[in-house]
C-alpha positions in Angstrom: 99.2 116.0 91.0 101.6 113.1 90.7 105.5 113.6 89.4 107.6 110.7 88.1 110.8 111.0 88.8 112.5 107.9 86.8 116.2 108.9 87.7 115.9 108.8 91.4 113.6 105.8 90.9 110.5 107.3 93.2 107.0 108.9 93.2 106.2 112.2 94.7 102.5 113.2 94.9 100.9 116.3 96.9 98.1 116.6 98.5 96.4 120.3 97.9 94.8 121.1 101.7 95.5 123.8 103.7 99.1 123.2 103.9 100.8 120.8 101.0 101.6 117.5 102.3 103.7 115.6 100.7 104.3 111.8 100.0 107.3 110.4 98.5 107.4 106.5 97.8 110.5 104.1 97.4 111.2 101.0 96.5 113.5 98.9 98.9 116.1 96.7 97.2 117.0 94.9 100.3 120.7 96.9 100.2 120.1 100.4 100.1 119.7 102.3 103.8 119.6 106.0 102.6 116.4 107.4 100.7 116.5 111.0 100.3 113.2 113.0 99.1 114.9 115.8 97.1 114.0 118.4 99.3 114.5 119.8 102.8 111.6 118.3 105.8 110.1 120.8 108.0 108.4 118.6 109.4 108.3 114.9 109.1 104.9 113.0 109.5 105.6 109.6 109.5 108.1 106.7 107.4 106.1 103.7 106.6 107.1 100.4 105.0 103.9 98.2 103.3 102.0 99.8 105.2 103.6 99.4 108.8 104.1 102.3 110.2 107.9 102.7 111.2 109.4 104.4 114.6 111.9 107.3 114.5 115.6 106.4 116.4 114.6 102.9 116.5 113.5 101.8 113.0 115.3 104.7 110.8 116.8 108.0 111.8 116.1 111.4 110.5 117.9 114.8 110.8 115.4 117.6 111.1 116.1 120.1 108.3 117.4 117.6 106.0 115.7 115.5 102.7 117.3 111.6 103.7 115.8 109.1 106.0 118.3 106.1 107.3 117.0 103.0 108.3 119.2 100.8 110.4 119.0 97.8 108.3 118.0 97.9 104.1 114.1 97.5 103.8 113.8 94.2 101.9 113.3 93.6 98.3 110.7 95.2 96.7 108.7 96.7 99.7 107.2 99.8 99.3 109.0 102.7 101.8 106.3 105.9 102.2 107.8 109.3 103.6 105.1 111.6 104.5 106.4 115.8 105.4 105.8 118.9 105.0 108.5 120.8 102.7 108.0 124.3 103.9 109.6 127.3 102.4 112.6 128.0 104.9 114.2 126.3 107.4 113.4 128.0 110.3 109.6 128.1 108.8 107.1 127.1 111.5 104.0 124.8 110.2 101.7 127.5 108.5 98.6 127.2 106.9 97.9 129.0 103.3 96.6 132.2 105.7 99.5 132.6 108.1 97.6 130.4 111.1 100.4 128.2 112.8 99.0 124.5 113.0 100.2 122.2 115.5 100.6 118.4 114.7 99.5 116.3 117.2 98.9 111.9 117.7 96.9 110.1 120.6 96.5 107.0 121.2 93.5 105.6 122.4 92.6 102.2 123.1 88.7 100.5 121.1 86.4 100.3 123.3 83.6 99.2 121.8 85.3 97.3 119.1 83.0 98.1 116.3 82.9 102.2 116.1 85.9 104.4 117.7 84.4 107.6 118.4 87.0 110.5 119.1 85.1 113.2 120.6 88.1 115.3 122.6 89.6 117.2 119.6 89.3 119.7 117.2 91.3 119.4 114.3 91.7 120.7 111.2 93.4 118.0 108.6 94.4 114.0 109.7 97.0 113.2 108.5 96.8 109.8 109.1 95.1 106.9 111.3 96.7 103.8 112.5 95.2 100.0 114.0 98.1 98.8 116.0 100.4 100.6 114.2 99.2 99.6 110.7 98.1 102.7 109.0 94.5 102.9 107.8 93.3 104.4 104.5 90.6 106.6 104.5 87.4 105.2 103.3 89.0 102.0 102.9 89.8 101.4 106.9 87.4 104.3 108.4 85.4 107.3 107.7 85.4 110.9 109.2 81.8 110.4 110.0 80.6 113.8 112.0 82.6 116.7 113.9 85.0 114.7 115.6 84.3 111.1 115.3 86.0 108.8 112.8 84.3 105.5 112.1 85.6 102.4 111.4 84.4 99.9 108.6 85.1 96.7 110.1 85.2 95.3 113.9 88.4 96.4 115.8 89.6 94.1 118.2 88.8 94.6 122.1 91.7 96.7 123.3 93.5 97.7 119.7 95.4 101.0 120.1 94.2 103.6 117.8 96.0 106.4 116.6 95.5 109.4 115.3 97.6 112.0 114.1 96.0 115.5 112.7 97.0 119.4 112.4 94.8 121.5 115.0 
C-alpha cells in the first residue's frame, strides 16, 4: 500500500510483515529542520538522507513517543529524507508481532572479510529491517540477497575491511 499525502508534501508506504513497518519520505528544502510523520514512533528504525544512513544526537534528534525528527542543520535542496518506525498502538506498547511475541531489534556490525560474500551465520532473526556498506544503506536484491538461513549475500565485491551492518527483529 502507498498513501499520498499532498498537503504535508510526503509519502507514507507500509510494509505488511509480521509487524507493520513503516516508511515515510520527505523532501529537504535546504531550510526546514522539523519533519513530523503524523503519528506517534514506538520505535524508530533509522533516518536516512539519499541514502546515507544518518546518526541519532549527532545528525538529528528524536523524542521517543513523539511523530518529529530534527536535524541540526536543514537537509539540502531537494534530497530525499527516509524515516523508517514502527507506529504501534499505544505508547507504552512494547514491539509485538501480529501473535503477541515480543521482538527485539537488534544491529551488528561486522567487518568483510572476504570481500566478495558476507556470510552472517551468528543470528537468528526474524525480519531485516535493513543492511548498510559503510553506512550507506543497501536495497535488497539490488545490493545483497538473503541467500540461506542466516547468510546474506552480496552482489558486488565489498572492499577489504568495509563495516557491514545489519539491523533485524529476532
Amino acid at each position: 500500500m502507498t498513501e499520498f499525502i499532498s498537503i504535508n508534501n510526503f509519502i507514507k508506504k507500509s510494509i505488511d510483515k509480521s509487524i507493520e513497518i513503516r516508511f515515510v519520505t520527505f523532501n529537504g528544502d535546504g531550510e526546514k529542520i522539523y519533519f513530523s510523520v503524523g503519528e506517534k514512533i514506538v520505535q524508530l528504525f533509522y533516518v536516512e538522507i539519499n541514502g546515507i544512513l544518518q546518526q541519532r544526537n549527532v545528525d538529528y534528534f528524536f523524542i521517543d513517543g513523539t511523530s518529529r525528527i530534527t536535524f541540526l542543520t536543514p537537509p539540502t535542496p531537494n534530497s530525499s529524507i527516509t524515516v523508517v518506525y514502527y507506529k504501534g498502538r499505544t505508547m507504552n506498547e512494547q514491539l509485538i508481532d501480529v501473535y503477541g511475541n515480543l521482538l527485539v531489534v537488534k544491529t551488528e556490525f561486522q567487518p568483510s572479510i572476504e570481500g566478495v560474500l558476507t556470510y552472517f551465520t551468528e543470528f537468528n532473526y526474524t525480519d531485516i529491517i535493513f543492511v548498510t556498506i559503510n553506512g550507506l544503506i543497501q536495497e535488497e536484491n539490488v545490493g545483497y540477497t538473503i541467500s540461506g538461513v542466516n547468510e546474506i549475500t552480496f552482489l558486488s565485491s565489498l572492499y577489504v575491511n568495509s563495516v557491514v551492518g545489519i539491523s533485524y527483529i529476532f
